[in-house]
ZAVO-691224 format. One line per field, with one value per residue: x, y, z of N, C-alpha, C in turn; residue in three letters. Coordinates in steps of 0.05 Angstrom, whole numbers, plus 5000, padded with zeros to 4 digits. Layout:
BEGIN
nu: X,...
nv: Y,...
nw: Z,...
cau: X,...
cav: Y,...
caw: Z,...
cu: X,...
cv: Y,...
cw: Z,...
res: ala,...
This chain:
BEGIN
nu: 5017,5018,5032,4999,4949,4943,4930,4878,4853,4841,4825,4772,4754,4699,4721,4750,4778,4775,4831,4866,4863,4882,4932,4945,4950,4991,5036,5030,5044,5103,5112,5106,5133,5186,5193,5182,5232,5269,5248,5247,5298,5318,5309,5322,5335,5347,5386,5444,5434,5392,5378,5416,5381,5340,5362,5383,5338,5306,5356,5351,5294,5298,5328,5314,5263,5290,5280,5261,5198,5172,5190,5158,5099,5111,5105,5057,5021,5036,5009,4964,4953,4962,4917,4878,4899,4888,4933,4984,4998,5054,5129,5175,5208,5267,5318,5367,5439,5479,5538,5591,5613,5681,5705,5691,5688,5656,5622,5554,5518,5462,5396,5372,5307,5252,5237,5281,5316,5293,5293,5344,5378,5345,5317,5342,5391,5376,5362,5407,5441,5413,5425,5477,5500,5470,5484,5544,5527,5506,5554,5597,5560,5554,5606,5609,5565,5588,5624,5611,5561,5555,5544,5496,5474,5483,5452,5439,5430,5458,5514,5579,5625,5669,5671,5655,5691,5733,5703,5717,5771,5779,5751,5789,5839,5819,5811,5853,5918,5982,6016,5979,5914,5834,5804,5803,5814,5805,5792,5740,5710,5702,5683,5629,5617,5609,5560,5530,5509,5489,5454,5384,5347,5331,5375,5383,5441,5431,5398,5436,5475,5457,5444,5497,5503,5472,5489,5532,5575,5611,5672,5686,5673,5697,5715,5676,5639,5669,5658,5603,5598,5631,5598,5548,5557,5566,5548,5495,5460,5456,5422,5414,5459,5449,5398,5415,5438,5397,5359,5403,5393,5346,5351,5392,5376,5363,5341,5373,5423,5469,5472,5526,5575,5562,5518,5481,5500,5483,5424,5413,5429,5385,5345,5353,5351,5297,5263,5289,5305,5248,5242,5260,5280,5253,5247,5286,5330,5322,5329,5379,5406,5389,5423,5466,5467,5448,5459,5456,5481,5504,5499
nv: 4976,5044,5109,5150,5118,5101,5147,5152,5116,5129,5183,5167,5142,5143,5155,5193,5255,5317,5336,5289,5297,5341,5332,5289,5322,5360,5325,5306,5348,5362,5324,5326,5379,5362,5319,5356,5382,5339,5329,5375,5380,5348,5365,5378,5432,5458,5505,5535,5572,5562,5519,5514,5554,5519,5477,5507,5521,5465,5451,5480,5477,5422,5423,5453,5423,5374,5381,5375,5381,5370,5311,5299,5302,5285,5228,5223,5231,5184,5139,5155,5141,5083,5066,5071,5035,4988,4965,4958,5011,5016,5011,4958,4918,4911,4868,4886,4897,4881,4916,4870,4898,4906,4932,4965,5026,5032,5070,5051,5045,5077,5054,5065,5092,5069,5106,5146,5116,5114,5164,5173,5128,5136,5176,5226,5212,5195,5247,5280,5254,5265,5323,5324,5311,5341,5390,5379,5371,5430,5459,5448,5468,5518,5526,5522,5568,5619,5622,5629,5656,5712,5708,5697,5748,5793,5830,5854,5920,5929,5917,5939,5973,5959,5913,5882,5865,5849,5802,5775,5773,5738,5692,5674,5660,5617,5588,5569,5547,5522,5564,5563,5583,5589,5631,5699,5750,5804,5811,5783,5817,5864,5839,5832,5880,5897,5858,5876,5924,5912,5862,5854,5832,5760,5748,5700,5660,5616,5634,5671,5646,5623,5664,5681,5641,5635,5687,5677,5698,5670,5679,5727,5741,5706,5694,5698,5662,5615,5616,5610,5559,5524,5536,5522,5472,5445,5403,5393,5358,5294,5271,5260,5219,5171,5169,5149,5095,5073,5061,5022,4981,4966,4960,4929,4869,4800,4777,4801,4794,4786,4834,4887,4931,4985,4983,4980,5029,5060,5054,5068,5122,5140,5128,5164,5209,5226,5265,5292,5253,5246,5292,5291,5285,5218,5198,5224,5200,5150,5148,5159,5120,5076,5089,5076,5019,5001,4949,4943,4954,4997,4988
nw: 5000,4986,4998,4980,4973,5024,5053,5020,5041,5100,5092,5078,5115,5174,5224,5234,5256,5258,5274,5262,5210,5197,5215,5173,5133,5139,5140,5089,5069,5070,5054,5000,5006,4997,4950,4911,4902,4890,4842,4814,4808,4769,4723,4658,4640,4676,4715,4752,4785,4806,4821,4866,4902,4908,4937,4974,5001,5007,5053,5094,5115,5126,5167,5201,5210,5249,5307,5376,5382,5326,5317,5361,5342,5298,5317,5341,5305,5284,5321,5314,5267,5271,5296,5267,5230,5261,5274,5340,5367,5390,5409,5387,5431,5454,5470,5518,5521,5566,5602,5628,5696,5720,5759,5818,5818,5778,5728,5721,5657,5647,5626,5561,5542,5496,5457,5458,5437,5387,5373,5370,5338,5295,5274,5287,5256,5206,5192,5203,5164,5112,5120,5113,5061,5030,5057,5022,4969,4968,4970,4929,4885,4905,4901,4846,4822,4851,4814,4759,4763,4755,4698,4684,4701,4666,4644,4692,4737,4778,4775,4767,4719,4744,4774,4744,4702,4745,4755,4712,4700,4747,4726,4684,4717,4738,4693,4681,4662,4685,4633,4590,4582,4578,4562,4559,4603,4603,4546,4549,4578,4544,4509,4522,4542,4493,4473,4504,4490,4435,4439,4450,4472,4511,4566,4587,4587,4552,4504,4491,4476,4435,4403,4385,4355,4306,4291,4271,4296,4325,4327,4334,4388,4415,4466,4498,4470,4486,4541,4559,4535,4570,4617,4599,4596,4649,4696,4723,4759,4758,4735,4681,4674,4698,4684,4626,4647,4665,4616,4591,4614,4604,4540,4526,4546,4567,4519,4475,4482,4450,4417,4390,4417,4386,4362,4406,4428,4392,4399,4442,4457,4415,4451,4490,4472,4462,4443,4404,4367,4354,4328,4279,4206,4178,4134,4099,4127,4117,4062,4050,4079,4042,4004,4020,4026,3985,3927,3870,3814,3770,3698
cau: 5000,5031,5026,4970,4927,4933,4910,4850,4825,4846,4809,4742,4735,4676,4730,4773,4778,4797,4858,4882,4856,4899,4967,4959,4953,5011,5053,5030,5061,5129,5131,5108,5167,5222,5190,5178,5259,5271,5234,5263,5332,5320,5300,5345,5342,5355,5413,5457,5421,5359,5396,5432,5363,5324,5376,5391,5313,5308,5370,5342,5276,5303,5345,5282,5251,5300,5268,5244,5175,5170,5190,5122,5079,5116,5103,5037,5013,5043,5000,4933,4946,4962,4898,4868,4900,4893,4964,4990,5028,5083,5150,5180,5221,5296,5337,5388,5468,5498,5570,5600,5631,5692,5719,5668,5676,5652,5587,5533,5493,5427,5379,5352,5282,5243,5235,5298,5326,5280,5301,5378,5386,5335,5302,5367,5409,5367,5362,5437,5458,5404,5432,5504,5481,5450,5511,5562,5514,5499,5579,5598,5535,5557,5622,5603,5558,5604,5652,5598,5537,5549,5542,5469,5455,5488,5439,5434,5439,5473,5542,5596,5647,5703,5665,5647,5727,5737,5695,5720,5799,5772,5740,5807,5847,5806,5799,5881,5925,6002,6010,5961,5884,5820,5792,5825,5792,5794,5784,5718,5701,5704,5656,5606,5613,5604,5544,5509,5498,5476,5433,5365,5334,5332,5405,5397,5459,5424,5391,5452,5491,5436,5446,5514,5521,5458,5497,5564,5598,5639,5702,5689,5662,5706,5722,5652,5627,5680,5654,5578,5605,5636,5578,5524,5561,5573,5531,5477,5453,5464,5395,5420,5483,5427,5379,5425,5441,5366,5350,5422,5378,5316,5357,5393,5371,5370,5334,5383,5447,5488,5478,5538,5567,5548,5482,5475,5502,5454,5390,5419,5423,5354,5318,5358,5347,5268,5254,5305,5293,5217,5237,5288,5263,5256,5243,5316,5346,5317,5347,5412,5416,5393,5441,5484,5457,5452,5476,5458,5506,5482,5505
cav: 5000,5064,5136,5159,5090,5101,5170,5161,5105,5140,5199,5153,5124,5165,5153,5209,5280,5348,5338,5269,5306,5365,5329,5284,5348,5380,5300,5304,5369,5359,5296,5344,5391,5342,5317,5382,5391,5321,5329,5398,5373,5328,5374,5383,5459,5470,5529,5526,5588,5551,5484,5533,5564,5501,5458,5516,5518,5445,5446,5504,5455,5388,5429,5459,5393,5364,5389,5349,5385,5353,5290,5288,5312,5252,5201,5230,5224,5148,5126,5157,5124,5056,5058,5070,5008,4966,4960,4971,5027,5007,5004,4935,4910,4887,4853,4901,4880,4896,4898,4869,4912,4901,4946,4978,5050,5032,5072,5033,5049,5076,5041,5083,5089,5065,5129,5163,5106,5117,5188,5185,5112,5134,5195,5239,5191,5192,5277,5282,5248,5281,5344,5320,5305,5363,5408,5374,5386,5455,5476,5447,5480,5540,5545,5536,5594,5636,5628,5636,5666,5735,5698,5699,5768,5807,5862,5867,5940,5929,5904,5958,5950,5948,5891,5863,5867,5833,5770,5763,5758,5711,5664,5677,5646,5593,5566,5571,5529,5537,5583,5557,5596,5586,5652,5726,5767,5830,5818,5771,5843,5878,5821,5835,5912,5898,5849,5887,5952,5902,5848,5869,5794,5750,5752,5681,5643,5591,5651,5684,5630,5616,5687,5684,5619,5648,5712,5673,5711,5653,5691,5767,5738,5677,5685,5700,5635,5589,5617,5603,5533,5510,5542,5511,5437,5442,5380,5409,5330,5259,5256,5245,5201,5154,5153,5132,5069,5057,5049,5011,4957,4963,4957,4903,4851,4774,4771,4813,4793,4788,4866,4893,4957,5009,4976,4983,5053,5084,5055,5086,5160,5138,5124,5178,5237,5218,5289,5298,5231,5248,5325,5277,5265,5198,5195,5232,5177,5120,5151,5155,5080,5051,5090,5061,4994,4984,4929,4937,4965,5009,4983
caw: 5000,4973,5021,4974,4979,5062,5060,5005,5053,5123,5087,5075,5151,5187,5257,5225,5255,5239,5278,5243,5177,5198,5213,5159,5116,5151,5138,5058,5051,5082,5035,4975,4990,4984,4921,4889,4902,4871,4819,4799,4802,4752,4702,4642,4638,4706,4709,4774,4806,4817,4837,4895,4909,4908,4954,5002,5014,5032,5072,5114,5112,5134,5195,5221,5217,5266,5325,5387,5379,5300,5339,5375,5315,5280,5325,5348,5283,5273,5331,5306,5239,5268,5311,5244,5212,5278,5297,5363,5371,5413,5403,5398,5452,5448,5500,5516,5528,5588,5598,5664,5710,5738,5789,5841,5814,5742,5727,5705,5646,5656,5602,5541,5523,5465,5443,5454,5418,5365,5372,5361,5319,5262,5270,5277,5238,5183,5185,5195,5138,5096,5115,5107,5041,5019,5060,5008,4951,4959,4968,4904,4865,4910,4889,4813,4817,4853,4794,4736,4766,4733,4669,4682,4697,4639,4643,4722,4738,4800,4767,4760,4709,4752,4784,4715,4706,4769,4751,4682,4705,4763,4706,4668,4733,4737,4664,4665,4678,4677,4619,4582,4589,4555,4556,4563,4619,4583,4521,4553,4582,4533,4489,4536,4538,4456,4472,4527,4465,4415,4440,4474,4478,4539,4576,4595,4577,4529,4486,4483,4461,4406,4379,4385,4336,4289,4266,4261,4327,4344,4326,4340,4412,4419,4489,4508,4470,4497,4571,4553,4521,4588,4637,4598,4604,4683,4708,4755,4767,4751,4728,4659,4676,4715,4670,4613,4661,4665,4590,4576,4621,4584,4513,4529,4559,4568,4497,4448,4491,4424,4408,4381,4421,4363,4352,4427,4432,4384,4400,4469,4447,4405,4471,4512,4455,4442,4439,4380,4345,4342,4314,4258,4190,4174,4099,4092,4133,4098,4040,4057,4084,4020,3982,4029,4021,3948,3924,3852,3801,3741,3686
cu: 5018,5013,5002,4946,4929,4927,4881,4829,4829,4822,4772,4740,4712,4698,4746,4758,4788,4823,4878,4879,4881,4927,4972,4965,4979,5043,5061,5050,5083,5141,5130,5129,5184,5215,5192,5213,5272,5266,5242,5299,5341,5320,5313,5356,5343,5382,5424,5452,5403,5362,5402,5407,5348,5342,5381,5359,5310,5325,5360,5313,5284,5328,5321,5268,5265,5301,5255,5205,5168,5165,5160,5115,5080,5098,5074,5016,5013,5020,4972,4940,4946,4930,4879,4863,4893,4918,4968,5002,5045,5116,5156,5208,5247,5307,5361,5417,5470,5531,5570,5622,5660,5708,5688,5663,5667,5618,5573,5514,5473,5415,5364,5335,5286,5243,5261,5323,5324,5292,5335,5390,5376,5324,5324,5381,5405,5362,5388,5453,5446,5413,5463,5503,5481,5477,5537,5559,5514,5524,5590,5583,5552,5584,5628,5590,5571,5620,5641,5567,5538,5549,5510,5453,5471,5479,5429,5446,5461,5511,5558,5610,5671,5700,5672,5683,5733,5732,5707,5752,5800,5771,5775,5836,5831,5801,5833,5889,5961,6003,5991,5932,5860,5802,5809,5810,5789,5789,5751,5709,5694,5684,5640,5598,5594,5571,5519,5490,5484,5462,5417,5336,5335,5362,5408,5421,5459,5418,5410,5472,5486,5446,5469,5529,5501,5475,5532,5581,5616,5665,5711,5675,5668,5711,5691,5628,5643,5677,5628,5575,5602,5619,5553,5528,5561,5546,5526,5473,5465,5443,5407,5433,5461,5406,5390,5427,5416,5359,5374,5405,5369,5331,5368,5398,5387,5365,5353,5418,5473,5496,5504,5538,5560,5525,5473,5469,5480,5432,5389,5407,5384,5343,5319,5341,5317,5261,5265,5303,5266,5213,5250,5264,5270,5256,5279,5332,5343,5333,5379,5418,5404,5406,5464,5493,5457,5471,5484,5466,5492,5515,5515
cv: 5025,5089,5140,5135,5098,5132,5174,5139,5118,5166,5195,5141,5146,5166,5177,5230,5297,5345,5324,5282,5329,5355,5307,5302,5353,5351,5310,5336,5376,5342,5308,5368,5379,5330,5331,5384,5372,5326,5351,5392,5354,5336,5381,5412,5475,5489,5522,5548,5578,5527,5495,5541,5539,5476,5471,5518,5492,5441,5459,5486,5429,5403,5442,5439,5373,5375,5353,5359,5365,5327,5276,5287,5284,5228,5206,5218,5202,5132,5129,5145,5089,5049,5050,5048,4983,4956,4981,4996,5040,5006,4974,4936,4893,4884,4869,4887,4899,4888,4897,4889,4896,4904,4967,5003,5043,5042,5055,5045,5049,5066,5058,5078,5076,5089,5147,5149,5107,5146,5194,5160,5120,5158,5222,5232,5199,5227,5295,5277,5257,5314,5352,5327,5327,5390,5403,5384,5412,5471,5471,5465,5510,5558,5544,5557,5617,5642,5646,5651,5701,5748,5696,5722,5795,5836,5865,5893,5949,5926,5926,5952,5941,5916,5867,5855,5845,5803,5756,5754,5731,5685,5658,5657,5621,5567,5570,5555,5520,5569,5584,5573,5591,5602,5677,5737,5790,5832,5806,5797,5868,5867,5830,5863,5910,5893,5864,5912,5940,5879,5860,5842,5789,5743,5722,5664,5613,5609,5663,5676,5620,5647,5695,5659,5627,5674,5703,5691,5699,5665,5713,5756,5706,5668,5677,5671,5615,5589,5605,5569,5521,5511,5522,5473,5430,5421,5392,5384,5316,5247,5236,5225,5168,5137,5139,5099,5044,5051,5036,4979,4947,4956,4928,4876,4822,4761,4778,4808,4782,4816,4863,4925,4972,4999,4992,5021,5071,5081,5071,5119,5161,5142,5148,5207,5231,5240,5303,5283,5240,5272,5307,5270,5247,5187,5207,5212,5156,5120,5143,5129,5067,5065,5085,5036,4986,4969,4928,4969,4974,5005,5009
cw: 5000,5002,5012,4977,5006,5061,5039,5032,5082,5125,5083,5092,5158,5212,5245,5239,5253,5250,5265,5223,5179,5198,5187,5132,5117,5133,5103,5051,5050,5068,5006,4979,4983,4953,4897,4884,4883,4850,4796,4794,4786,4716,4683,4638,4667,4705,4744,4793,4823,4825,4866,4907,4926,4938,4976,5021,5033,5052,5097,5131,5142,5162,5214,5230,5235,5293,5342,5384,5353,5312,5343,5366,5308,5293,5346,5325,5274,5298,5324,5286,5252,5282,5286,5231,5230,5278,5314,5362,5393,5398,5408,5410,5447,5473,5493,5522,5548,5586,5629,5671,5722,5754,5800,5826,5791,5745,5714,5694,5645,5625,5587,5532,5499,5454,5452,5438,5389,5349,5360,5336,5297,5265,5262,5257,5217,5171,5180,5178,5113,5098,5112,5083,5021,5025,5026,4983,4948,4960,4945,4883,4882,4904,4850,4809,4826,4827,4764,4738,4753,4710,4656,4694,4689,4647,4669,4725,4759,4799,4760,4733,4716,4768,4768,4705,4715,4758,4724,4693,4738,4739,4694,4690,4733,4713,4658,4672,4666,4660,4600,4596,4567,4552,4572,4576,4612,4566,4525,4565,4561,4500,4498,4545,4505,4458,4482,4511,4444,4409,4458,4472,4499,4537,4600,4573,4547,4498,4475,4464,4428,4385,4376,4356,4309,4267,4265,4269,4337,4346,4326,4371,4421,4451,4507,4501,4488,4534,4572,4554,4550,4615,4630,4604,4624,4677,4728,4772,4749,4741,4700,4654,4684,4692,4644,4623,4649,4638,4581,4593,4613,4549,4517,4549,4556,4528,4471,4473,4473,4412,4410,4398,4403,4366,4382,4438,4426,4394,4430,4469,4430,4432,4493,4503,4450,4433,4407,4360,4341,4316,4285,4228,4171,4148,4090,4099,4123,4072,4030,4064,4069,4006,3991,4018,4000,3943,3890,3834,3777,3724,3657
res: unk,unk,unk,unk,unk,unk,unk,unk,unk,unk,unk,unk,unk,unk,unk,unk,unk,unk,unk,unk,unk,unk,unk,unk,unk,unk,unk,unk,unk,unk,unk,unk,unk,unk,unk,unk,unk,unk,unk,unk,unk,unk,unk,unk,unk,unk,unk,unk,unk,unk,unk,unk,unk,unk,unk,unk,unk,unk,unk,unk,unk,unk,unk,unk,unk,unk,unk,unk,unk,unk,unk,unk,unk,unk,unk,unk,unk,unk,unk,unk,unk,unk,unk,unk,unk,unk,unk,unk,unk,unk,unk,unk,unk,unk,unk,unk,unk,unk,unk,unk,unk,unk,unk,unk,unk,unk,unk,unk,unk,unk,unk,unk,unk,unk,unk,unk,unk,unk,unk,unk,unk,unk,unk,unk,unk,unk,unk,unk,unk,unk,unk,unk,unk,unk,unk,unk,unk,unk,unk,unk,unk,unk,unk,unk,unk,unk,unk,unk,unk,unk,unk,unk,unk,unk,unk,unk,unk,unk,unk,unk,unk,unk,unk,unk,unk,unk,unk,unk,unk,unk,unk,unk,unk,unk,unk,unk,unk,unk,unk,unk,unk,unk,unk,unk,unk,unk,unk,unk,unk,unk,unk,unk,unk,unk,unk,unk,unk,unk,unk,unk,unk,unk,unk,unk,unk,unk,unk,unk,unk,unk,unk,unk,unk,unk,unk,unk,unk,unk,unk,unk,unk,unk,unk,unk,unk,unk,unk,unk,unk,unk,unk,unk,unk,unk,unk,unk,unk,unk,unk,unk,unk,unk,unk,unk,unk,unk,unk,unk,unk,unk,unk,unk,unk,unk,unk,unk,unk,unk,unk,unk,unk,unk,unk,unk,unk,unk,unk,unk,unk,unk,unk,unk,unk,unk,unk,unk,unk,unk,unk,unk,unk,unk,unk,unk,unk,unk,unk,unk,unk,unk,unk,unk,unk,unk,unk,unk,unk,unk,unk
């Protein structure tokens, strides 16, 4: 039985009242933030503002929620539902270890609740490492947007240019390495002085890059593409890395366990790209692979 199956029938007893109605309200929507957060971090056009935004929220979230008040709510709430289902709700009972003493002064451990066991083996446990978690996550994401975040607001009025300066020979340290560099901080300043007078479109990073490869800019705005290039590849998630996994399952199986990697590969990118295979047209490709294919010879 799934969360939503025990609250449609919890929701259709007559023994229900506003208060169980109220906390399991309060339950469902604690499990719909973390989802909503999931769910957005999965999303392919996710930018690394709204990754930082979106993860410092739940962190802030899931540290408030580690309260002993919550606590009670929680397990307030777990006893009205079990009465519901007809189970007890008790904690079950373990046979604890003692250790032997053996010199007189040795204190002897006082015996910990069910519930303060409950309290520090899984309840903390399981909030602590979610916000371990989530800490590790959001300093990575936090120090990619530090580096490129005022790549996404171009036309903020707030930005000086000695600032605008500033960030560009930052990027210019950062993308170097020995003597080697892969973009010039002033001359990348001085793209985006150019840009800022003669685009008046949207000044997100994807648009820009579009109207940057449209009027054949790559090489009067080379530094400024090859900064766009490497911002727009940053990996926000692993959705994509993941879900590749998941359809190399689904392709091949126990049944086609002869595939050929190439064969394998493509139908890969086929099943990964559906969005781009569907836009593809198919009458041009057929073409091309029987004029591959021909076998027969004009005489």
């Amino acid at each position: 039985m799934t969360w939503h199956d025990l609250i449609k029938r919890l929701k259709g007893s007559s023994t229900i009242d506003a208060a169980q109605q109220k906390q399991m309200d309060e339950t469902t929507k604690q499990r719909r933030h973390i989802e909503i957060t999931s769910k957005s971090l999965q999303e392919v056009n996710l930018s690394i503002p709204q990754a930082v935004s979106l993860i410092s929220n739940t962190l802030e979230y899931v540290k408030d929620y580690r309260t002993d008040e919550q606590l009670q709510e929680m397990l307030e709430t777990a006893r009205k539902l079990s009465v519901e289902l007809d189970i007890e709700p008790k904690f079950e009972k373990k046979r604890g270890r003692t250790k032997k003493r053996i010199f007189v002064y040795e204190s002897q451990k006082e015996p910990m609740t069910k519930e303060d066991n409950f309290k520090m083996n899984f309840f903390n446990s399981i909030l602590d490492y979610a916000i371990g978690s989530l800490q590790d996550r959001f300093e990575i994401l936090m120090q990619q947007n530090n580096q490129f975040n005022f790549l996404y607001s171009l036309n903020a009025k707030g930005i000086t240019e000695d600032e605008l300066l500033k960030r560009c020979m930052d990027l210019e340290k950062l993308l170097s390495c020995n003597k080697l560099k892969d973009v010039s901080g002033t001359d990348l300043f001085e793209e985006i002085k150019y840009l800022r007078n003669h685009y008046k479109g949207n000044y997100s990073p994807r648009n820009i890059l579009d109207f940057i490869c449209s009027n054949n800019l790559n090489a009067a705005l080379g530094n400024f593409f090859v900064s766009l290039r490497i911002l727009l590849t940053l990996p926000v998630s692993v959705a994509t890395a993941e879900r590749s996994f998941s359809k190399m399952k689904l392709i091949k199986m126990y049944i086609c366990s002869t595939m050929t990697q190439d064969r394998m590969d493509g139908l890969a990118i086929l099943s990964i790209e559906q969005a781009i295979a569907k836009e593809s047209d198919l009458e041009d490709m057929i073409k091309s692979f029987a004029i591959v294919k021909a076998r027969k010879v004009k005489l």
